[in-house]
C-alpha positions in Angstrom: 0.0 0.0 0.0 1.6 3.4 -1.0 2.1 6.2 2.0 -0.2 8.7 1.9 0.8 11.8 0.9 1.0 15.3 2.8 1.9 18.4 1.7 3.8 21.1 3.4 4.3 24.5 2.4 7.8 26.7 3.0 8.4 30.4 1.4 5.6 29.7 -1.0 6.4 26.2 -1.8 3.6 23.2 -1.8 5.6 19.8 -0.8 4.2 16.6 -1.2 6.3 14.4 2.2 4.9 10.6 1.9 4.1 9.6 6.1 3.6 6.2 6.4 2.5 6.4 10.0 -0.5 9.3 8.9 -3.6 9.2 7.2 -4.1 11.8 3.8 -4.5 15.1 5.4 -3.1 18.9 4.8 -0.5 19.9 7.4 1.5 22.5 7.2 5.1 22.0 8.2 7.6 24.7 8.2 10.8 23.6 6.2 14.3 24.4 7.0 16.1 26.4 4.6 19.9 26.3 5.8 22.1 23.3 6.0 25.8 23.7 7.8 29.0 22.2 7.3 30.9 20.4 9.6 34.3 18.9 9.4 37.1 17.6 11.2 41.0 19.7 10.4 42.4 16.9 7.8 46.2 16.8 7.4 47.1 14.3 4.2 50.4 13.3 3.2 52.7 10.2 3.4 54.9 10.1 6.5 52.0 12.8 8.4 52.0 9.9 11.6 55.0 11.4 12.4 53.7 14.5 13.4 51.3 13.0 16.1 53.6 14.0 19.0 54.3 17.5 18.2 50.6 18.2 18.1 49.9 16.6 21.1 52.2 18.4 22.7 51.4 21.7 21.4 47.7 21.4 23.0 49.8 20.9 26.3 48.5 17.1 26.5 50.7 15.0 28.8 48.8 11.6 29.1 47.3 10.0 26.4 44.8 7.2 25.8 46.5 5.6 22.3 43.3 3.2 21.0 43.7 0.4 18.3 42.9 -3.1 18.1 45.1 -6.3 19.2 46.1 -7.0 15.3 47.3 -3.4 14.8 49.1 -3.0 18.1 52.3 -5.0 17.0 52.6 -3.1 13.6 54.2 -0.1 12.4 51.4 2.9 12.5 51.1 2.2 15.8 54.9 2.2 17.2 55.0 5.2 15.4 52.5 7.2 17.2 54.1 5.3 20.6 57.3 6.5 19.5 56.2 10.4 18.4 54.4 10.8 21.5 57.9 9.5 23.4 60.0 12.1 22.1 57.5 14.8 23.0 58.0 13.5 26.3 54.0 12.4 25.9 52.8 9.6 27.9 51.0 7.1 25.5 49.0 4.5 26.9 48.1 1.9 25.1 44.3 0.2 24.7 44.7 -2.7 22.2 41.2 -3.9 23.0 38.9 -2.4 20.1 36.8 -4.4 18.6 36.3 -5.1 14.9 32.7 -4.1 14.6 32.2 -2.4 18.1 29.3 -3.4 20.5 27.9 -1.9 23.4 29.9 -3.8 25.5 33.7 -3.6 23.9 33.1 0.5 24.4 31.7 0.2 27.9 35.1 -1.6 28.1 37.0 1.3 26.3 34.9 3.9 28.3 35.9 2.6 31.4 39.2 2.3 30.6 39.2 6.3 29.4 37.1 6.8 32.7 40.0 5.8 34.9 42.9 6.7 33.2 42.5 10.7 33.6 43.7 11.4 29.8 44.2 14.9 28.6 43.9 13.6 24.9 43.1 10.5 22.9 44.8 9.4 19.4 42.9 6.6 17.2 44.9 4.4 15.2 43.3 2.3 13.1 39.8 1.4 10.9 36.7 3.2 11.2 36.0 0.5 14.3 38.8 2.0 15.9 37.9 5.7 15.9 34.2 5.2 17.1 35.6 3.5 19.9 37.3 6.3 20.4 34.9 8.8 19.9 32.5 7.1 22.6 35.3 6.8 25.1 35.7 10.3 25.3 32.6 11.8 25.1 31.6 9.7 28.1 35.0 10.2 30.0 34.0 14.3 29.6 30.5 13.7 30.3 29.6 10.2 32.3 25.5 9.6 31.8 23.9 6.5 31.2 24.9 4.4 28.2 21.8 4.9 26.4 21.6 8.9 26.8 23.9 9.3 24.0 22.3 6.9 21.8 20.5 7.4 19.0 16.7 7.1 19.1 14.8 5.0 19.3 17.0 2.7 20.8 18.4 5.5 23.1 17.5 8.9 24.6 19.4 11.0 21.5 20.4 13.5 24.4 22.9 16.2 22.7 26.2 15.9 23.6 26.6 18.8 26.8 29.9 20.5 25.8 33.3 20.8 24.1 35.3 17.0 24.2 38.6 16.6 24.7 41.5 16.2 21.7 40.9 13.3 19.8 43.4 12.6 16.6 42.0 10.1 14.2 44.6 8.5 12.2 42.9 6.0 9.9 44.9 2.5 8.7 42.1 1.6 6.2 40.6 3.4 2.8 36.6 3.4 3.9 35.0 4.8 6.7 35.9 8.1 6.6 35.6 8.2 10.3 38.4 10.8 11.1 35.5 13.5 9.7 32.7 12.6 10.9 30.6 13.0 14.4 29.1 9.2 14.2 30.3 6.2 16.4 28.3 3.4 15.1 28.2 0.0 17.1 26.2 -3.4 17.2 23.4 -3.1 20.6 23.6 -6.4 21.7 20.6 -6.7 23.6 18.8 -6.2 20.0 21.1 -7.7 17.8 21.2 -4.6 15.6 23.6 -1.5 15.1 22.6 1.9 16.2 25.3 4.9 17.1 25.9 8.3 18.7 25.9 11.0 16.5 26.7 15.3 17.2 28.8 17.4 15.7 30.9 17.3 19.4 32.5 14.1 18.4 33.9 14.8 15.3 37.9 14.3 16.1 39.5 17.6 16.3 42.5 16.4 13.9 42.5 13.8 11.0 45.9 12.2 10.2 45.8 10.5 6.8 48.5 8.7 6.1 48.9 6.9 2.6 51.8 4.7 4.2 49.5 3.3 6.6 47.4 1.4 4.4 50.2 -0.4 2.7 49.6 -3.6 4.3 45.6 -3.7 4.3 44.8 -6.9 2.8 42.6 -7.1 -0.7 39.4 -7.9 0.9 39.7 -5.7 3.4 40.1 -3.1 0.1 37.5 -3.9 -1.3 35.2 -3.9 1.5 36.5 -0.3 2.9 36.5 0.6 -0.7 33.1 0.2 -1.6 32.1 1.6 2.1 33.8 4.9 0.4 31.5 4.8 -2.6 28.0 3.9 -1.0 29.1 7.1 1.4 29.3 9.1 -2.0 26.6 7.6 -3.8 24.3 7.4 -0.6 24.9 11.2 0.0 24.6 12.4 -3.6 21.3 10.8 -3.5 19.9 11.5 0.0 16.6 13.8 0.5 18.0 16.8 -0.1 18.2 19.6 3.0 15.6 21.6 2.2 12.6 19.0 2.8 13.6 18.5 6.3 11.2 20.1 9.2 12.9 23.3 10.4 14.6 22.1 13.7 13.2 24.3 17.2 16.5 25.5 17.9 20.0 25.1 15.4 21.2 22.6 18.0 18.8 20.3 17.1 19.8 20.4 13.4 20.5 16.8 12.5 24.2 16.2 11.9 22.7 14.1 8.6 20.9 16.8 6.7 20.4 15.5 3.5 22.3 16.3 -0.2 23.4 20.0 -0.2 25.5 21.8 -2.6 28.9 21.2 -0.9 28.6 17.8 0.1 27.4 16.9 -3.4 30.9 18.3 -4.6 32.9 16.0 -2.3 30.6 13.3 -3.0 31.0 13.4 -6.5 34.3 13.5 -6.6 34.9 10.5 -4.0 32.7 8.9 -6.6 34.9 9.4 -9.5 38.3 8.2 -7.3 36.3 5.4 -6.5 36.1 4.7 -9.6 39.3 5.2 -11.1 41.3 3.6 -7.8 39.5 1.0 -6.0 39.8 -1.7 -8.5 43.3 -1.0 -8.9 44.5 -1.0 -5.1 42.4 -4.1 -5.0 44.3 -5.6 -7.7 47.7 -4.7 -6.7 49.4 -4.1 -2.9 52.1 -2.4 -4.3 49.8 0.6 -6.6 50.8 3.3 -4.1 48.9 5.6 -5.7 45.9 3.7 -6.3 46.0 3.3 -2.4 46.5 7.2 -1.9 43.6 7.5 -4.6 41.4 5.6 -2.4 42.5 6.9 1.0 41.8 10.8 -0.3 38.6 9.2 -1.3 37.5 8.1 2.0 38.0 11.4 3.3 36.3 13.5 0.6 33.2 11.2 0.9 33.5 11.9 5.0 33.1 15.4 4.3 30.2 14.5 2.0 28.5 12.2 3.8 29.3 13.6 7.3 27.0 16.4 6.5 24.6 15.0 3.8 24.0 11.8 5.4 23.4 8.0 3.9 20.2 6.2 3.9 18.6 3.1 2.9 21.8 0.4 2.0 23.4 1.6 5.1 20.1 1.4 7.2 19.6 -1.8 5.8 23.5 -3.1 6.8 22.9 -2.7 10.6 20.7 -5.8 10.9 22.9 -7.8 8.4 26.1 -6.9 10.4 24.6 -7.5 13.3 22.9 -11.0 12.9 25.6 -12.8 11.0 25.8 -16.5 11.6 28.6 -17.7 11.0 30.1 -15.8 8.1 34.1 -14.9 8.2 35.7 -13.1 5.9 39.2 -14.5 4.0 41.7 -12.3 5.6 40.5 -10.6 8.5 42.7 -11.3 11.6 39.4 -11.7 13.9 38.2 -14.5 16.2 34.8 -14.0 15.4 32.1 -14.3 12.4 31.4 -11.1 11.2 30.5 -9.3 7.9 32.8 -6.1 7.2 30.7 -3.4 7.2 31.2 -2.3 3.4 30.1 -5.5 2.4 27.0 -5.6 4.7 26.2 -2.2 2.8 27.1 -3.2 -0.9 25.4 -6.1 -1.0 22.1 -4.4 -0.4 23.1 -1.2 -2.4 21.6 -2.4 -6.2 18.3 -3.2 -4.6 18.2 -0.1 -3.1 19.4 2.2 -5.8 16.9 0.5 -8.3 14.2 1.6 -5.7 15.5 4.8 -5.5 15.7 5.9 -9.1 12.7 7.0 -9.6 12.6 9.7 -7.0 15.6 11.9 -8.5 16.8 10.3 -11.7 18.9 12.8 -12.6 21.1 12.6 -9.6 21.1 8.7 -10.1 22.1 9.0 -13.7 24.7 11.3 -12.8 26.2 9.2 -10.4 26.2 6.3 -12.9 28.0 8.6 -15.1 30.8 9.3 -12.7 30.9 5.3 -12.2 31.7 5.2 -16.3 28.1 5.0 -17.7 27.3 6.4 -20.3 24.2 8.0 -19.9 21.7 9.8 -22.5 17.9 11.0 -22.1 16.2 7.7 -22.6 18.2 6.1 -19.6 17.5 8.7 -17.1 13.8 7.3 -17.3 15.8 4.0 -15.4 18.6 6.0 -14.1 18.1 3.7 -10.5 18.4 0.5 -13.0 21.7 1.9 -14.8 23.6 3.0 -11.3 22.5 -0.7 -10.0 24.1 -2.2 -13.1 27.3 -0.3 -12.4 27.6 -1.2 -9.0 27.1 -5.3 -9.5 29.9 -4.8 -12.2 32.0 -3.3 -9.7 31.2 -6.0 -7.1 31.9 -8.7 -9.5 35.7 -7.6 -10.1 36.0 -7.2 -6.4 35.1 -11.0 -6.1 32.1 -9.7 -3.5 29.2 -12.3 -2.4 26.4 -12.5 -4.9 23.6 -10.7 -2.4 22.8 -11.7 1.1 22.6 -15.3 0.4 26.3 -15.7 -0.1 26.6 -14.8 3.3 24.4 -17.2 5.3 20.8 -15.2 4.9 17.8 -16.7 3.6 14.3 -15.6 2.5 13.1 -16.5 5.8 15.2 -14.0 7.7 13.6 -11.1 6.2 11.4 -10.2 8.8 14.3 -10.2 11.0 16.4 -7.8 8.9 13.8 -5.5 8.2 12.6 -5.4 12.2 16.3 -4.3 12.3 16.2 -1.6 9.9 13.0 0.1 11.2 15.0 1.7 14.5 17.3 2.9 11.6 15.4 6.3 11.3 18.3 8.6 11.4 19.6 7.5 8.1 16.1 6.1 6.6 14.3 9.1 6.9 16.7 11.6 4.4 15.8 8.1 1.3 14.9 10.4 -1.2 11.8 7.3 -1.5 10.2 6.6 1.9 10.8 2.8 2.6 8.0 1.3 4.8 8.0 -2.2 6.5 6.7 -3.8 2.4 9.4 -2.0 1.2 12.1 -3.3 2.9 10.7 -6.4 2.7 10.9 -6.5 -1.3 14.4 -4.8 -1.0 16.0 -7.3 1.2 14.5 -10.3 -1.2 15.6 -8.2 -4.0 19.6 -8.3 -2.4 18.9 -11.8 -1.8 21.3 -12.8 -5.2 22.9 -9.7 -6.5 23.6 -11.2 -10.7 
């Protein structure tokens, strides 16, 4: 059954807004007219790590929580922050306890951890795992509340965060998550078996360290899989509800740190779109294509920016639930003790589906994106612009040896009620799909990502 339709009216403007949870009725909603941009500082360059101490020590920092996880501990990007914060005559204490695909109990474990320690700073080494941990630990070391405060609703209370956080540098080891700019800490709730997150402006780490030569020894499916996280960012973003059909928040606090596609993000979007596409294959292909791995690791970052203020929306409100119910999936390569499904993969896997669904709703910003993938696009396939993007994307997946859909992965046709229950608490990232997506649609998107070709 389709949503009924409202309409809403801002400087003059009738918009139509589909509610599932309302009857047909007029209401007149006041739209916000202003988006902001947020962003971490970003320093990029090969050999940047180095630097670590002297900024530390230049905020006047003398003890430091160092976070990574037990894998990256004994290699080099993490000496080398140990051994820059040593000659600054910087404390560094190490946690090596992160969790690959954080839940609400390996942060409790980091929070505590920042809770007694009495750190003047924090530096994250590592994925985009890593740096949520990170993000948490602080906010809750500066402002101790009930886990669930912080949380995102409707799992949590979605309190704002109360005030300034202490220095956090973010210095990522993988090509994806573009964590290092962005106020999001995303983690699996255990007690729900789904993912949910903190988001607010307040988190974002005051410094991101991007570091080509710390990527050099990410394996190919962990490329791949941070990779395509990096172009469902873009593509997501680019194609998000755009800013302007949002209510108008009661104060500029409350303005969500996901807006929706607005003119700058859709410039750093884009772009990460057309790195992706000219680099991710080829760092995938070949450890040694320093550039391709620079390519991709600027990529990250510009779809951070992007994305960090635009938002994503259905494939990655969809991922939470397959993340977080995974069987007994374990990907080749990962150095974990645990199943799991990386989260770019648990995102591209349901992205064709989605984008197909999409289409319709802004073609032209779907056939563009195809055309920044390598489509070639003319008037006649803007009328299936979702259609085209999807065929791009399963092309892509293919050379990156993904799973063919859900399925490859352990799920079945029976799950879906379990996935979509998941995805309904998703609303921060659902609500700006430029299609609303009730509990039918999600239903016939998840059997669509079933088998991807």
């Amino acid at each position: 059954m389709p949503h009924p339709v409202v309409e809403t009216r801002h400087r003059g403007r009738i918009h139509p807004v589909a509610i599932p949870s309302l009857n047909p009725r007029l209401i007149w909603m006041q739209l916000d007219s202003a988006f902001e941009m947020a962003a971490s500082q970003i320093r990029f360059g090969t050999g940047v790590t180095r630097e670590v101490g002297m900024d530390i020590a230049d905020w006047g920092a003398k003890r430091v929580m160092v976070l990574t996880d037990a894998h990256l501990s004994a290699l080099d990007p993490v000496q080398t922050v140990l051994d820059a914060l040593a000659s600054e005559q910087v404390e560094g204490v190490l946690f090596n306890r992160v969790r690959v695909e954080p839940t609400d109990e390996s942060l409790m474990e980091a929070i505590r951890f920042a809770q007694e320690g009495g750190f003047d700073a924090y530096v994250a080494v590592g994925g985009g795992s890593t740096m949520d941990t990170a993000k948490a630990a602080n906010l809750y070391a500066c402002y101790p509340a009930d886990f669930l405060d912080y949380v995102n609703p409707p799992i949590g209370s979605g309190k704002p965060v109360p005030g300034p956080l202490k220095p956090l540098i973010a210095i990522p080891t993988t090509a994806g998550t573009g964590s290092e700019t962005t106020g999001v800490a995303i983690f699996d709730y255990l007690p729900m078996e789904a993912k949910t997150g903190i988001a607010h402006r307040r988190l974002k780490p005051t410094l991101g360290i991007v570091d080509p030569e710390n990527t050099r020894t990410l394996p190919p499916l962990a490329v791949a899989a941070t990779g395509l996280d990096v172009l469902c960012h873009a593509l997501e973003s680019f194609t998000a509800r755009p800013f302007d059909q949002r209510p108008l928040p009661e104060r500029p606090l409350l303005r969500p740190a996901y807006q929706g596609s607005n003119p700058i993000s859709d410039l750093w979007s884009r772009e990460a779109i057309c790195l992706g596409a000219k680099y991710l294959l080829r760092a995938y292909q070949d450890a040694e294509d320093f550039e391709a791995r620079r390519g991709m690791l600027l990529a990250a970052t510009y779809a951070g920016i992007g994305f960090g203020n635009a938002g994503v929306h259905l494939a990655h409100g969809m991922s939470y639930p397959v993340s977080g119910m995974v069987r007994d999936y374990r990907p080749e390569g990962y150095p974990i003790d645990h199943p799991l499904v990386p989260h770019g993969i648990s995102v591209i896997l349901n992205a064709p589906a989605v984008f197909r669904f999409t289409g319709p709703a802004c073609p032209d910003r779907h056939a563009a994106a195809a055309q920044a993938l390598g489509a070639t696009v003319d008037s006649a396939s803007k009328e299936s612009a979702g259609e085209v993007l999807a065929e791009q994307v399963v092309r892509l997946m293919q050379a990156l040896d993904v799973p063919n859909g859900l399925s490859a992965i352990g799920y079945r046709e029976e799950d879906i009620p379990t996935l979509v229950a998941g995805t309904l608490p998703q609303h921060r990232v659902t609500k700006i799909s430029p299609r609303p997506a009730g509990e039918d649609d999600l239903s016939a998107l998840f059997a669509d990502a079933m088998v991807a070709w």
